[in-house]
N, C-alpha and C positions, 0 to 999 in steps of 0.2 A: 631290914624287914619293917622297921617301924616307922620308916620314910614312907614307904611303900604303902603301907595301910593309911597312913595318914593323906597322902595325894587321892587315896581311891575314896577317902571316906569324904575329903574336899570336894572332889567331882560328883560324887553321888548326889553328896547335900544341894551344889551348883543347880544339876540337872534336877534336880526335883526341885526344884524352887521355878525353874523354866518353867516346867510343863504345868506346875499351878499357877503361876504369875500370867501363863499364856506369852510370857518374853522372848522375843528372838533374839534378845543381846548375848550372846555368844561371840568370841574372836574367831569361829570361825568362818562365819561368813563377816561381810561387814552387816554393821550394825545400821537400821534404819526403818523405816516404816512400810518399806511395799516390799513386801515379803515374794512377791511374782518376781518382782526386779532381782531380789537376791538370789532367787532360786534361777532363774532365766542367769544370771550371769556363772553361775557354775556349771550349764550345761542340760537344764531341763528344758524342753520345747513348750510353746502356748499350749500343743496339744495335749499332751503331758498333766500338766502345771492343772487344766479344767476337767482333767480324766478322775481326777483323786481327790478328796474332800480339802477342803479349803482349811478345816483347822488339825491337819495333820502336816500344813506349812509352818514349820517355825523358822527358817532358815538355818540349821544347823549342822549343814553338810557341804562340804569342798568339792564335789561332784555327783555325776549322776550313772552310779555303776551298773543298775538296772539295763539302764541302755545298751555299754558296750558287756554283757557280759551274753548274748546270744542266745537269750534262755527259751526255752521249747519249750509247748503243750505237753504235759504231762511229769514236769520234773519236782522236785523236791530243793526247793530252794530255803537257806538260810541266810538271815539276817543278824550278820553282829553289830550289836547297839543300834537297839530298830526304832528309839526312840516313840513320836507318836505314829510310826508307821507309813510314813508316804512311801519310802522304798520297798518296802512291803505290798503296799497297796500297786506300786506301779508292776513289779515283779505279779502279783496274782494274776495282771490283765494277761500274762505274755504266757503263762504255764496254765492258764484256764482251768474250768473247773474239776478237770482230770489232774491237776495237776495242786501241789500245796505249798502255800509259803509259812516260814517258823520264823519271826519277831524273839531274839533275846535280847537283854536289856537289865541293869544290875539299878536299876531306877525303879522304885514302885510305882512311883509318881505316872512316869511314861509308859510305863507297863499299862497300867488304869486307865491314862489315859487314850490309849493305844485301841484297847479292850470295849470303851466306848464308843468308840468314833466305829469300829468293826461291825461291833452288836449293832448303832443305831444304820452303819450304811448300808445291810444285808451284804457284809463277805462272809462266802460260806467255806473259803480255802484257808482261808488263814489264822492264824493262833499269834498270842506272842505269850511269852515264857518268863520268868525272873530268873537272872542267871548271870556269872560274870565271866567272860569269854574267856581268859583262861581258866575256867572248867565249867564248860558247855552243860546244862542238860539234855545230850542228848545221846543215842544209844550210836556205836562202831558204825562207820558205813552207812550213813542212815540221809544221806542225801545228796543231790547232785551237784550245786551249785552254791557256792557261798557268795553272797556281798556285804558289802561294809561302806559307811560314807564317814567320813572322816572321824574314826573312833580308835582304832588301834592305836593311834598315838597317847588313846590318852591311857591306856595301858603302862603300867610301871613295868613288864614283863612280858615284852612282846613277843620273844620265843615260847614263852608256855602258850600264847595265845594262837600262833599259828600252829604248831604243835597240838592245840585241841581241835584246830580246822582239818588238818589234816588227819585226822583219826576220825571224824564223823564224817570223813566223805567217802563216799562211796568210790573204789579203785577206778581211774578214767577221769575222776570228778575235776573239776573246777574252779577257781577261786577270781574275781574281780572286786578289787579294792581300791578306793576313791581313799586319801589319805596324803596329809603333809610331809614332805622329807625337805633336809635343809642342805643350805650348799654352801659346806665349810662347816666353824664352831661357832656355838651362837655364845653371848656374853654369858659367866658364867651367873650373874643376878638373874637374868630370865630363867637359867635353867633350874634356880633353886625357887623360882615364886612358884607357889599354888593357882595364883591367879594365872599365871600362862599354862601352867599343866591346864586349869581346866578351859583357857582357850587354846587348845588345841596346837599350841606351839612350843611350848617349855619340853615334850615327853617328845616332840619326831626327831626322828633318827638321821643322820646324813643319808644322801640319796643309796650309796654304795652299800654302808651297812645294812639298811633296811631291806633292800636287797637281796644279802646275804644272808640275813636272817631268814627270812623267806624259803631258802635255800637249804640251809640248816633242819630246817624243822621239816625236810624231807620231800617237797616241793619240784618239781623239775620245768624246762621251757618258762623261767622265771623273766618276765618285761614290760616293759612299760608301753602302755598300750596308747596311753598320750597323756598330756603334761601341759601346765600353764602356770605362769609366773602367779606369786599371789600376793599380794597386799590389799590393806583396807585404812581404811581412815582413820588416825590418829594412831597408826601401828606406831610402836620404838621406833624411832630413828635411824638404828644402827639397824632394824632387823629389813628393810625394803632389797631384794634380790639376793637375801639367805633364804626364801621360805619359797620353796614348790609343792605346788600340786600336781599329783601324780596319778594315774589308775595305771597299780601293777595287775598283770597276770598273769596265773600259773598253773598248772595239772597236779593233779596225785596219780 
């Protein structure tokens, strides 16, 4: 438990220092100055990318789950680890203003920051929360669709996390997750730095178990809805074709 608190209290400190530094240096995309280009290579279109305010780009995300998760006018969509919001913000175009997006985030920092960029760009669907996904603030059943962009990994306790997905959605509901899984074991020095938990690489899971985690926590029609090899500039040596990107999907 004190590994655990110590990884989450690392990553917190991380991402708040992000979203005040205004830094996109994160491992989880590569790191680099045209923050379109980062975001365009995980899966976000031009169209996209100029739909949603420009300083809710930090690059911090391994895909674009908004996209494939099929979201209607009118649903109730949540965001695990919504950071400054672009997935948020893309998700409110598609559920319209009949329709709400909920931003949680265990970051003040990105919370704040999040909460600004909202207030100054007139969204009137959407909220973001302080909270840390395994234990949600949010009430049973209470919405339709969940996404995530590359964050449950960095979860010390991934089955409580999907475990609280699956008790706020509503029976029918939903889940579309952008997220790293690895293919094999990774060295065991990466999996004990802090510095890779909070690049998004030292906490993923093998493709199988994560999976099955998924599975576990009650989940059914559990897959992978596409996938692309990941590496970035100056990664480990050892770590280039252990590390995928993945968007699982699944029902409650």
């Amino acid at each position: 438990m004190q590994r655990e608190d110590e990884i989450k209290e690392f990553v917190k400190k991380r991402y708040g220092e992000l979203a005040t530094q205004g830094s996109s240096c994160c491992s989880c995309p590569s790191c680099g100055p045209d923050l379109q280009a980062q975001a365009g290579a995980v899966g976000y279109s031009e169209q996209e990318l100029g739909s949603v305010p420009s300083e809710a780009l930090m690059g911090l995300g391994c895909g674009n789950p908004a996209a494939l998760a099929e979201l209607k006018e009118g649903e109730v969509v949540l965001d695990l680890g919504s950071g400054p919001g672009v997935d948020v913000f893309l998700a409110a175009q598609r559920v319209g203003e009949s329709g709400r997006v909920i931003g949680v985030d265990m970051t003040a920092e990105m919370v704040e920051k999040a909460q600004r960029i909202a207030s100054r760009r007139g969204y009137h669907n959407v909220e973001f929360r302080m909270g840390e996904i395994e234990n949600l603030p949010l009430d049973d059943e209470s919405v339709d669709v969940i996404i995530s962009n590359c964050v449950i990994n960095l979860s010390p306790d991934k089955l409580a996390t999907f475990r609280e997905a699956y008790r706020v959605l509503k029976p029918g509901g939903r889940i579309m997750i952008s997220d790293l899984v690895t293919e094999g074991e990774l060295p065991e020095d990466v999996r004990r730095s802090f510095e890779a938990w909070a690049g998004c690489i030292a906490g993923a899971l093998e493709r199988q178990e994560y999976l099955d985690t998924i599975k576990q926590a009650g989940f059914r029609e559990v897959t992978i809805a596409a996938q692309h090899s990941y590496g970035e500039p100056g990664m480990d040596e050892r770590l280039p074709g252990r590390i995928t990107s993945v968007q699982a999907k699944a029902h409650k």
